[in-house]
Biopython code that builds the backbone (N, CA, C, O; Angstrom):
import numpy as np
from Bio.PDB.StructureBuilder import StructureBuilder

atoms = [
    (1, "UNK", "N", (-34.659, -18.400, -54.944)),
    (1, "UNK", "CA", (-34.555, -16.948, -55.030)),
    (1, "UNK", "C", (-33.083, -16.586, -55.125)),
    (1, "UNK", "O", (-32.369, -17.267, -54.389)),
    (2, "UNK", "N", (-32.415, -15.598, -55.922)),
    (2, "UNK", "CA", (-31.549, -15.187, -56.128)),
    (2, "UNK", "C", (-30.990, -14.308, -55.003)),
    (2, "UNK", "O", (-31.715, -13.592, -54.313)),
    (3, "UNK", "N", (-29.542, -14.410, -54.842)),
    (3, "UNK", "CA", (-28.987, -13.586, -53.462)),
    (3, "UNK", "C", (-29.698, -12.147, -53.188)),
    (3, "UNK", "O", (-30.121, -11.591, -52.175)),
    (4, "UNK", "N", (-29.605, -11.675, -55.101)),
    (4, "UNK", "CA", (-30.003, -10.161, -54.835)),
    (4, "UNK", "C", (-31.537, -10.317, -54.828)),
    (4, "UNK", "O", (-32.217, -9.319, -54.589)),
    (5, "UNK", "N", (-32.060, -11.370, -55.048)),
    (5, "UNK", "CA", (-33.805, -11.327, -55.074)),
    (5, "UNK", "C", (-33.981, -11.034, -52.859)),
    (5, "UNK", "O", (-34.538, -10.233, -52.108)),
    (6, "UNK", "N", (-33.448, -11.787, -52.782)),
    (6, "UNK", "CA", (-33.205, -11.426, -50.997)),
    (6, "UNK", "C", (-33.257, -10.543, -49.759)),
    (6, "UNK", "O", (-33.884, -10.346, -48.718)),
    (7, "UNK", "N", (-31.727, -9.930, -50.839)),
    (7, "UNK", "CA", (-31.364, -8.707, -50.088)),
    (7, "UNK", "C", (-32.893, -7.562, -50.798)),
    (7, "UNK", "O", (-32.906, -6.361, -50.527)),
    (8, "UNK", "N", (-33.544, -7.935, -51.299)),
    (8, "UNK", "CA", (-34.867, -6.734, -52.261)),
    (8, "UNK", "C", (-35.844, -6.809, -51.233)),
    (8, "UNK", "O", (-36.417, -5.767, -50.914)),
    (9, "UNK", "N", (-36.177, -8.079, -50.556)),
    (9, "UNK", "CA", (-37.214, -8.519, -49.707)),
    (9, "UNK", "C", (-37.821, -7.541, -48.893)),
    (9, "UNK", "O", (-37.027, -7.158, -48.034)),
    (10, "UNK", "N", (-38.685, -7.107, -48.843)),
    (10, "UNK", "CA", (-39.110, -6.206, -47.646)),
    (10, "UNK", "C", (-39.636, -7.353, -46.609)),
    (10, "UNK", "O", (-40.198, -8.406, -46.910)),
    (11, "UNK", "N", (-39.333, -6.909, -45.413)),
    (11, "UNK", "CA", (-38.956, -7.285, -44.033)),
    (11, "UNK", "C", (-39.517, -6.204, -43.064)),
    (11, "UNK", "O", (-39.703, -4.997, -43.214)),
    (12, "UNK", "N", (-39.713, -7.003, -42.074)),
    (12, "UNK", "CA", (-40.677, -5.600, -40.817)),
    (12, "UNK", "C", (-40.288, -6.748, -39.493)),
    (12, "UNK", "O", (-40.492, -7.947, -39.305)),
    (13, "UNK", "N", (-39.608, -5.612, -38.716)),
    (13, "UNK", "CA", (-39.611, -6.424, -37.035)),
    (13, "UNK", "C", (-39.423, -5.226, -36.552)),
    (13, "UNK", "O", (-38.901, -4.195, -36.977)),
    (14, "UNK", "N", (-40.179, -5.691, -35.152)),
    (14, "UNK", "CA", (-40.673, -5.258, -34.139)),
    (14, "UNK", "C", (-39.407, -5.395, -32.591)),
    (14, "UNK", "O", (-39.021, -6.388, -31.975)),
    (15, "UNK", "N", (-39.211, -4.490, -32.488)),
    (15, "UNK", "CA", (-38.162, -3.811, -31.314)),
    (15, "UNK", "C", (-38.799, -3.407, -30.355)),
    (15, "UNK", "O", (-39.886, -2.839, -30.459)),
    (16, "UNK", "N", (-38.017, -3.723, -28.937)),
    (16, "UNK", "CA", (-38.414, -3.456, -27.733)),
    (16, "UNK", "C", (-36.731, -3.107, -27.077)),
    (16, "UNK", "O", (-35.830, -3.900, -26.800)),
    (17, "UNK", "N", (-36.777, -1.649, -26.983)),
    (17, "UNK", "CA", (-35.340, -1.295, -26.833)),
    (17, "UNK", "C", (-35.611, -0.992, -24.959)),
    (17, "UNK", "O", (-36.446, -0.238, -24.459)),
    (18, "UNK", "N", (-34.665, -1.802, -24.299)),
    (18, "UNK", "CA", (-34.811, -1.341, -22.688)),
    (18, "UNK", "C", (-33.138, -0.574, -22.383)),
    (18, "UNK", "O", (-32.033, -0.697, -22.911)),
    (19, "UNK", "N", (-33.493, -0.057, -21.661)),
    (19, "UNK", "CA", (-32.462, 0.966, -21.164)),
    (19, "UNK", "C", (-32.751, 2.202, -20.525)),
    (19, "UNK", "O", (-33.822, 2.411, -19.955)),
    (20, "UNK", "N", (-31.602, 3.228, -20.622)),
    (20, "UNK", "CA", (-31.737, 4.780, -20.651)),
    (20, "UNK", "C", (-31.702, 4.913, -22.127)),
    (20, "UNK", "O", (-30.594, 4.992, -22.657)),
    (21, "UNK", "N", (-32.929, 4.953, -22.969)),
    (21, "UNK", "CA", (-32.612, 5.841, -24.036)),
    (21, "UNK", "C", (-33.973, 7.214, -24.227)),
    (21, "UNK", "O", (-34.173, 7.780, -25.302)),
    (22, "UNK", "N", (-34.694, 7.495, -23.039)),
    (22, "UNK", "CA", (-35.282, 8.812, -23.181)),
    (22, "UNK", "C", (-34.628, 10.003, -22.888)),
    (22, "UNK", "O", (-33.723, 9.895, -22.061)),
    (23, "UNK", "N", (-34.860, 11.217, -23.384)),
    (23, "UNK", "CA", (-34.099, 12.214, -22.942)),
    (23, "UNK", "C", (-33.274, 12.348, -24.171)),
    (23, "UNK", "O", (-33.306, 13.473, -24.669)),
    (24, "UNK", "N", (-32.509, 11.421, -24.800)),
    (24, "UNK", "CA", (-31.345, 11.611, -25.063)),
    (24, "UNK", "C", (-31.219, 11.659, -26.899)),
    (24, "UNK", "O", (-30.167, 11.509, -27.521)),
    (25, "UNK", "N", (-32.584, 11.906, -27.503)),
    (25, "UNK", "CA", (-33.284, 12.037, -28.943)),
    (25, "UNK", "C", (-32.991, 10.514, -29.700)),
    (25, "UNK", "O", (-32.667, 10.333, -30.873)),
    (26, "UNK", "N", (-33.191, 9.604, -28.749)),
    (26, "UNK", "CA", (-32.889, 8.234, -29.361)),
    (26, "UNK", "C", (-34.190, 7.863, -30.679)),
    (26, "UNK", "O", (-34.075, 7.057, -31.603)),
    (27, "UNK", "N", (-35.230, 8.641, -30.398)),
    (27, "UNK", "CA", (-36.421, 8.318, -31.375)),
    (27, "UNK", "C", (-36.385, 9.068, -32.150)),
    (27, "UNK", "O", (-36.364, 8.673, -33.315)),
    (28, "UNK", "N", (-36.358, 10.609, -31.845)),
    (28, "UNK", "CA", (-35.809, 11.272, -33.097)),
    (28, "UNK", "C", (-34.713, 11.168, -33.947)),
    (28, "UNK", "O", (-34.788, 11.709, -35.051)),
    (29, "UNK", "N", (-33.866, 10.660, -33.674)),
    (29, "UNK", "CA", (-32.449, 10.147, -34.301)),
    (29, "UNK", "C", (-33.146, 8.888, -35.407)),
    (29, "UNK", "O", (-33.196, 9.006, -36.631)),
    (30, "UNK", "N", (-33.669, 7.639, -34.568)),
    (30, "UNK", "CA", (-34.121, 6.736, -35.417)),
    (30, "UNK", "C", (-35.325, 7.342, -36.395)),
    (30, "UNK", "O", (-35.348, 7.005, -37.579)),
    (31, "UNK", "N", (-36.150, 8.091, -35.947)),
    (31, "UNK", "CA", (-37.108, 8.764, -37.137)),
    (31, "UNK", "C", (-36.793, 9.130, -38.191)),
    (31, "UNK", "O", (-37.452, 9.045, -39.227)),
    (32, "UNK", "N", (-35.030, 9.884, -37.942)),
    (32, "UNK", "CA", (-34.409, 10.681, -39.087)),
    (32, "UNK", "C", (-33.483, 9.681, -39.742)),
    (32, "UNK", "O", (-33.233, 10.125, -40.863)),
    (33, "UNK", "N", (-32.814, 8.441, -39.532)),
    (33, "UNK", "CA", (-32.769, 7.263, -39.895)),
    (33, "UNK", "C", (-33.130, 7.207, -40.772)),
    (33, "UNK", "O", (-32.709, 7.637, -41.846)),
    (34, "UNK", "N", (-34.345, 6.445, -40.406)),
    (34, "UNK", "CA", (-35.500, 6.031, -40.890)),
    (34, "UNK", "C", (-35.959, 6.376, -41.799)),
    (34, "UNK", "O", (-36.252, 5.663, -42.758)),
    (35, "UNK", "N", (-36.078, 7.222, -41.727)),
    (35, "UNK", "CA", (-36.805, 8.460, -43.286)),
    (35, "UNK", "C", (-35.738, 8.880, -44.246)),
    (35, "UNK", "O", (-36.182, 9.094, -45.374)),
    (36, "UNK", "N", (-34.172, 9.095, -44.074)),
    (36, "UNK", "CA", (-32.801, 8.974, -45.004)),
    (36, "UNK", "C", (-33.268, 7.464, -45.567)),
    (36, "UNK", "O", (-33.620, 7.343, -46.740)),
    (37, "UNK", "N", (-33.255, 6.769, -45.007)),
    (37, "UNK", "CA", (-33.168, 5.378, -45.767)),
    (37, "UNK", "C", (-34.023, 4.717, -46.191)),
    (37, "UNK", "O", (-33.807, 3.530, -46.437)),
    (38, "UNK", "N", (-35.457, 5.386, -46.438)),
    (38, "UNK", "CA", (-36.581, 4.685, -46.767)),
    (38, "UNK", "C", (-37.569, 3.883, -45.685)),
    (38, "UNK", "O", (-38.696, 3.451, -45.930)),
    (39, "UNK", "N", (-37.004, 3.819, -44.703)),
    (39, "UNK", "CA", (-38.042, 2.673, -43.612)),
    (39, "UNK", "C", (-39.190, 3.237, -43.369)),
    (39, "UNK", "O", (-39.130, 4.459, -43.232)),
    (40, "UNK", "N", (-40.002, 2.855, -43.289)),
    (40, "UNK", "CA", (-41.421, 2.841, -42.964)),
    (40, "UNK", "C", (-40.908, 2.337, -41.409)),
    (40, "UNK", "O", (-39.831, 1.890, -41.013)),
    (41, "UNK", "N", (-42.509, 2.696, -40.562)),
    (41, "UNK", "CA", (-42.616, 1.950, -39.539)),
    (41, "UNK", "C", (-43.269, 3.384, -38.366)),
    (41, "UNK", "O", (-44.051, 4.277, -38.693)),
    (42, "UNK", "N", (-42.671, 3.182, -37.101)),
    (42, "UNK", "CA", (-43.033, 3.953, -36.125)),
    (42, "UNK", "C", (-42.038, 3.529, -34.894)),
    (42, "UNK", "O", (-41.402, 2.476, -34.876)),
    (43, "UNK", "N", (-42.007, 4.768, -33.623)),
    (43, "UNK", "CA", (-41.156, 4.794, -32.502)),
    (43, "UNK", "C", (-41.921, 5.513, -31.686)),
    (43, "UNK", "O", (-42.350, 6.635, -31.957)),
    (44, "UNK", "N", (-42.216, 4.619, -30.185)),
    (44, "UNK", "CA", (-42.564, 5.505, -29.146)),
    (44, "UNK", "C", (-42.289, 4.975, -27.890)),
    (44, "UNK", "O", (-42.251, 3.756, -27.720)),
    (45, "UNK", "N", (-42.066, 5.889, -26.860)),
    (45, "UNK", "CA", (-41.161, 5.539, -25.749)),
    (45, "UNK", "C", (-42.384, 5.057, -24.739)),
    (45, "UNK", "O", (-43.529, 5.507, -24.697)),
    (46, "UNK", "N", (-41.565, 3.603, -23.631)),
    (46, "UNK", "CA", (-42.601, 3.152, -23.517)),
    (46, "UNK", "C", (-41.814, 3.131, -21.509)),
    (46, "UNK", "O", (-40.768, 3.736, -21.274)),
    (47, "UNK", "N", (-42.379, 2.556, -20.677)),
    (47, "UNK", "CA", (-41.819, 2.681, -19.411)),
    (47, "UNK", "C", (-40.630, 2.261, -19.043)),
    (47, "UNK", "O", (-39.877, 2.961, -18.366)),
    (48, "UNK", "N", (-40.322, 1.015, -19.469)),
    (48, "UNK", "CA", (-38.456, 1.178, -19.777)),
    (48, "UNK", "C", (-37.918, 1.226, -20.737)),
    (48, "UNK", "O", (-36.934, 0.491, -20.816)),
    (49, "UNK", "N", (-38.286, 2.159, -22.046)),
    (49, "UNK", "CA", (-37.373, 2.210, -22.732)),
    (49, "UNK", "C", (-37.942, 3.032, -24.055)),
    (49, "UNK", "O", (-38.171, 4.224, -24.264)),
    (50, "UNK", "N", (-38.072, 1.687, -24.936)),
    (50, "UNK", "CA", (-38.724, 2.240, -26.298)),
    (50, "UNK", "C", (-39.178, 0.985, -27.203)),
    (50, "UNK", "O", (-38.641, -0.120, -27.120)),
    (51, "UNK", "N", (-39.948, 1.212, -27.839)),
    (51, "UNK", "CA", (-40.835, 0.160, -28.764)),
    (51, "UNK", "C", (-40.745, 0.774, -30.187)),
    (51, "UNK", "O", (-40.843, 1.974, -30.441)),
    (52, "UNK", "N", (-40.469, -0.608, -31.408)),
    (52, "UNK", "CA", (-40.222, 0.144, -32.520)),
    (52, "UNK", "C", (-41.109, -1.155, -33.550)),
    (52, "UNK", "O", (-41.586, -2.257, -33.278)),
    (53, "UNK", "N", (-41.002, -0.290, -34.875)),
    (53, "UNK", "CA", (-41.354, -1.471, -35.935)),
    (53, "UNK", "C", (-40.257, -0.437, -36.814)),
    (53, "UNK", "O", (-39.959, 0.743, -36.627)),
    (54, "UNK", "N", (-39.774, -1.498, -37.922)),
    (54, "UNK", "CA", (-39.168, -1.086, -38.860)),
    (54, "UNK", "C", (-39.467, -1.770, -40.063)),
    (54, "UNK", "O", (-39.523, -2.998, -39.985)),
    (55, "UNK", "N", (-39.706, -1.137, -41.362)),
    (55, "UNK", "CA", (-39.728, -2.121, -42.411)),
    (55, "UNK", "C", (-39.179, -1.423, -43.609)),
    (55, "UNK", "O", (-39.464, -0.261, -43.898)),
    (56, "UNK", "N", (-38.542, -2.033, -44.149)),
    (56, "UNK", "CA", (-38.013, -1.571, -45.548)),
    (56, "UNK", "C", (-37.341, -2.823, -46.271)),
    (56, "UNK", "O", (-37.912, -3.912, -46.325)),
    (57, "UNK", "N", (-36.071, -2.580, -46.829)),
    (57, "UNK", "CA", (-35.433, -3.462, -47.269)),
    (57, "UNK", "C", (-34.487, -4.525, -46.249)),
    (57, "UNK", "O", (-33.865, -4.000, -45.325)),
    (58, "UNK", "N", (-34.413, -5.885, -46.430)),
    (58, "UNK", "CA", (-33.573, -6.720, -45.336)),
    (58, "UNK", "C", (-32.309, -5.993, -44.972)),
    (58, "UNK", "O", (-31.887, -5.984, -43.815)),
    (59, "UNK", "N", (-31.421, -5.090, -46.450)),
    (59, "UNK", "CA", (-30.138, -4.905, -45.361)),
    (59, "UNK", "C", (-30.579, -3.231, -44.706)),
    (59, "UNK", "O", (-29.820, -2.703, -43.893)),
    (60, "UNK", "N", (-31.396, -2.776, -44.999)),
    (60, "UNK", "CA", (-31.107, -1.169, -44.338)),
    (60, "UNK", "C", (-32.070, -1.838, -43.291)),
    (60, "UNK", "O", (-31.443, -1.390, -42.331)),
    (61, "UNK", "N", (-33.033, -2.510, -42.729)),
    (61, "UNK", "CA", (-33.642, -3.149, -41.754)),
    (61, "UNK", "C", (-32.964, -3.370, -40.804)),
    (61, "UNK", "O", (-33.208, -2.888, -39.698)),
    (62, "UNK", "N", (-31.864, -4.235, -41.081)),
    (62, "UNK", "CA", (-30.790, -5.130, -40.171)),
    (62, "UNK", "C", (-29.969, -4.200, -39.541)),
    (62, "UNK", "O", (-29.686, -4.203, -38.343)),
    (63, "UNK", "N", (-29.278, -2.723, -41.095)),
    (63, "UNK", "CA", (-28.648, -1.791, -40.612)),
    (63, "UNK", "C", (-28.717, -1.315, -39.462)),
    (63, "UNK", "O", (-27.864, -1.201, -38.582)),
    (64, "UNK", "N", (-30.513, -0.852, -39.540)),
    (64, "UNK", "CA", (-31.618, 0.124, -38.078)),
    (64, "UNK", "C", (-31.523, -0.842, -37.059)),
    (64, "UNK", "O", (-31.346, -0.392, -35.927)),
    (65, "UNK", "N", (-31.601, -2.093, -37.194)),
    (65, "UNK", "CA", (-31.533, -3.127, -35.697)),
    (65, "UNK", "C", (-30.302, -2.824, -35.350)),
    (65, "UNK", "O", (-30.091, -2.368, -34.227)),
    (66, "UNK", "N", (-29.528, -2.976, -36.033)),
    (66, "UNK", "CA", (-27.843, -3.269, -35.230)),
    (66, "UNK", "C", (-27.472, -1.760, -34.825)),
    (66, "UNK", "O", (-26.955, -1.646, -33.714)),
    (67, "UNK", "N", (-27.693, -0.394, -35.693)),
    (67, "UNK", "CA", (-27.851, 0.918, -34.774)),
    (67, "UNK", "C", (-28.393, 1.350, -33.530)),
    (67, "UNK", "O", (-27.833, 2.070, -32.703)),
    (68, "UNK", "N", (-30.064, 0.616, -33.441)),
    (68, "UNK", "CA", (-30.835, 0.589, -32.475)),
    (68, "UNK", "C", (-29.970, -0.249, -30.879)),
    (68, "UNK", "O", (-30.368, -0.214, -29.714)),
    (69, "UNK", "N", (-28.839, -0.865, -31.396)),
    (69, "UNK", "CA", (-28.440, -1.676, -30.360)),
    (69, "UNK", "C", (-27.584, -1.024, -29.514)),
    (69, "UNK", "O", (-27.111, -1.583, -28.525)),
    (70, "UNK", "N", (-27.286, 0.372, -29.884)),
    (70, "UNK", "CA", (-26.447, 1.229, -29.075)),
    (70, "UNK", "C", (-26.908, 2.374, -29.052)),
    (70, "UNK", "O", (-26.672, 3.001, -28.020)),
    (71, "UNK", "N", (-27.828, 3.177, -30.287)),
    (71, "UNK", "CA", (-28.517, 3.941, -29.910)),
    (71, "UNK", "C", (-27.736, 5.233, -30.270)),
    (71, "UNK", "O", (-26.739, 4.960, -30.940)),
    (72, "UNK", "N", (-27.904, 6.672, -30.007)),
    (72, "UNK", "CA", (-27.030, 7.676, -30.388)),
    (72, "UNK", "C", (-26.425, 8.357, -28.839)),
    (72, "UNK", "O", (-26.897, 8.091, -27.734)),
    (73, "UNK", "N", (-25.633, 8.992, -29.030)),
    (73, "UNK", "CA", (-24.386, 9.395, -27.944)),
    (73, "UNK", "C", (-25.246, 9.567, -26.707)),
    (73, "UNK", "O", (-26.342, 10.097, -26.894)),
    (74, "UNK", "N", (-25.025, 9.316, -25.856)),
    (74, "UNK", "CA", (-25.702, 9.585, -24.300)),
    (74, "UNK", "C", (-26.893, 8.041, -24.262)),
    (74, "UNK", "O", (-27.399, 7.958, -23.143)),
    (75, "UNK", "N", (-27.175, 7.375, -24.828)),
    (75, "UNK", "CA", (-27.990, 6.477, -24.662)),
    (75, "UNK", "C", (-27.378, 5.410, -24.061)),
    (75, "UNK", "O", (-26.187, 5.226, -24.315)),
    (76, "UNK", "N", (-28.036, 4.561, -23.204)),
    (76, "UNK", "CA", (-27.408, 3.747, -22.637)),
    (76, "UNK", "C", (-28.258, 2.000, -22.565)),
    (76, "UNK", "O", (-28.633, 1.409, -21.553)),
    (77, "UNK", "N", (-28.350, 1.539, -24.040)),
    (77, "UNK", "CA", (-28.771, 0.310, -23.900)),
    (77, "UNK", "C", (-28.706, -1.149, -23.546)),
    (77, "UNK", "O", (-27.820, -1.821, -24.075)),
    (78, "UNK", "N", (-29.474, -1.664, -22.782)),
    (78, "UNK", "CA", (-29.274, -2.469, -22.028)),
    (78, "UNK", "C", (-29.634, -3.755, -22.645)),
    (78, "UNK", "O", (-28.910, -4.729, -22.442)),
    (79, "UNK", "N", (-30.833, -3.864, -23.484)),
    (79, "UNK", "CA", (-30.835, -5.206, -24.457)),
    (79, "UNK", "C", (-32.152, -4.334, -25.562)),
    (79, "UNK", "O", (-32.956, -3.421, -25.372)),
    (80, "UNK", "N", (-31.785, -5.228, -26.739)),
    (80, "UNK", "CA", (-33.035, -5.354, -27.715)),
    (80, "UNK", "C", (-33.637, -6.574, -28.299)),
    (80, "UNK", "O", (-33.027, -7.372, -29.010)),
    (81, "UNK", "N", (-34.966, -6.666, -27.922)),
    (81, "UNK", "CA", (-35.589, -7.605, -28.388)),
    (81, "UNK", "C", (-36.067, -7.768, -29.421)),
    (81, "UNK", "O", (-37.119, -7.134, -29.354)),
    (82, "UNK", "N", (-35.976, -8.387, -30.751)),
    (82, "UNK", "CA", (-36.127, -8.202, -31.777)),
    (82, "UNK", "C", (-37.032, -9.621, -32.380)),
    (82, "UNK", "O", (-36.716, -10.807, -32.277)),
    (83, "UNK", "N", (-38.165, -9.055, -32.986)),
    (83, "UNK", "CA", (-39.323, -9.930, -33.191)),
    (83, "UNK", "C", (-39.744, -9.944, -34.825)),
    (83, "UNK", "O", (-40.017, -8.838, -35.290)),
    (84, "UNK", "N", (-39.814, -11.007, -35.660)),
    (84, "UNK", "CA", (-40.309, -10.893, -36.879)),
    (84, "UNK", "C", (-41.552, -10.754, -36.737)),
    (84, "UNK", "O", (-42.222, -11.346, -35.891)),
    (85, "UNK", "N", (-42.198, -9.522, -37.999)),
    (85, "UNK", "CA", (-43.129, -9.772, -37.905)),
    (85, "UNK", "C", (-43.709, -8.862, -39.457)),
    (85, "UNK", "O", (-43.099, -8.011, -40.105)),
    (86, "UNK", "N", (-45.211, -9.492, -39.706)),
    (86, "UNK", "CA", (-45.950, -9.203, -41.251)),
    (86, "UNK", "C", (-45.264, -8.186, -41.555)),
    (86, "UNK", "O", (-44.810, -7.495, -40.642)),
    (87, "UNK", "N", (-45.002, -7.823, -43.011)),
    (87, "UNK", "CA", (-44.902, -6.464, -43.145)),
    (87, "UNK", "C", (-46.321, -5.996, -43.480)),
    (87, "UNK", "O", (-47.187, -6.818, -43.779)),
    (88, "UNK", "N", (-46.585, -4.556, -43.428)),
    (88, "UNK", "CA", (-47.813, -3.907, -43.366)),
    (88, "UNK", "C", (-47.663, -2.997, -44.283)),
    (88, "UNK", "O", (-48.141, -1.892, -44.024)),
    (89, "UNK", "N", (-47.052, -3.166, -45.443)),
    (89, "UNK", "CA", (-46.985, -2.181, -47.045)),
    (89, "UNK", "C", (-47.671, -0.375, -46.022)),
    (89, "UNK", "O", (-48.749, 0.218, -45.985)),
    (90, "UNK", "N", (-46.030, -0.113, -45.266)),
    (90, "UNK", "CA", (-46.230, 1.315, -44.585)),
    (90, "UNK", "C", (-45.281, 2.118, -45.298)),
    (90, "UNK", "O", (-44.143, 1.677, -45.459)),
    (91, "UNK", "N", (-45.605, 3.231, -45.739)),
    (91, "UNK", "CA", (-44.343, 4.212, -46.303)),
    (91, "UNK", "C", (-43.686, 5.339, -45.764)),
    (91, "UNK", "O", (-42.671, 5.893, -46.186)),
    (92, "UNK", "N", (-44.398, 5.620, -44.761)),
    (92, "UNK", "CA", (-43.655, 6.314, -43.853)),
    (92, "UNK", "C", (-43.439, 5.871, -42.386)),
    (92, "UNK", "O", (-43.750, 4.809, -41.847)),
    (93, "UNK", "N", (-42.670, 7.238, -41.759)),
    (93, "UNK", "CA", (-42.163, 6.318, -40.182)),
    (93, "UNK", "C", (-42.445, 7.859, -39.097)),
    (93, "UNK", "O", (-41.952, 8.987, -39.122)),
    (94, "UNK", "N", (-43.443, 7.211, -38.245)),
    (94, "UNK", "CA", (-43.547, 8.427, -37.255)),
    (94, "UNK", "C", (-43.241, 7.969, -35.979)),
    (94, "UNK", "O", (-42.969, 6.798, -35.712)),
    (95, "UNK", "N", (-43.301, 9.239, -34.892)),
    (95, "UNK", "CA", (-42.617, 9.440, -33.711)),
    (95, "UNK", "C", (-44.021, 9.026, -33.451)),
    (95, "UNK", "O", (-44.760, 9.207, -34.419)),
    (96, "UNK", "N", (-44.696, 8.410, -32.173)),
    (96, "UNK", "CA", (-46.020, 8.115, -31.430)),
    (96, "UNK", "C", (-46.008, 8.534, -29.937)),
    (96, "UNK", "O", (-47.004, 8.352, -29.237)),
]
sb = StructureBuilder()
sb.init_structure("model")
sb.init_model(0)
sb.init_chain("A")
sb.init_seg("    ")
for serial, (resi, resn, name, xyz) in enumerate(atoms, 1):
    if name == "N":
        sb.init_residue(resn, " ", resi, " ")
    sb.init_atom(name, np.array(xyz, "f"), 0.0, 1.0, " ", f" {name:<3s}", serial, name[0])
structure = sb.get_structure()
């Protein structure tokens, strides 16, 4: 496969963000992400933290992981667990 055949790949992983990031529009931020850049997927806050899927292209994918790792101003993340997984041909991305 060609470099740029690669970077084309659609890709989907699954996030488990722990921290302080409720309160502080960490899911709405990634929703609006998400939807600027094409990702499919979903976000909903779970007892410590937040749970995600993302899928789109490998680099705006990787982009949303490595954003998700700090989160937007007032968030305070503590680790993300980041899991490959099927993609599920999704075209949009909602709040749950």
């Amino acid at each position: 496969m060609s470099e740029t055949g690669a970077h084309d790949a659609v890709i989907r992983r699954h996030l488990v963000v722990s921290g302080r990031v409720q309160g502080v529009f960490y899911r709405e931020t990634l929703r609006r992400l998400a939807k600027e850049k094409g990702v499919a997927g979903w976000a909903r806050n779970t007892r410590d933290g937040l749970e995600a899927e993302l899928e789109g292209s490998q680099p705006v994918v990787e982009e949303l992981v490595k954003w998700c790792r700090s989160g937007p101003p007032h968030a305070v993340v503590i680790h993300v667990a980041v899991t490959e997984v099927e993609p599920a041909g999704g075209t949009d991305f909602r709040v749950r």
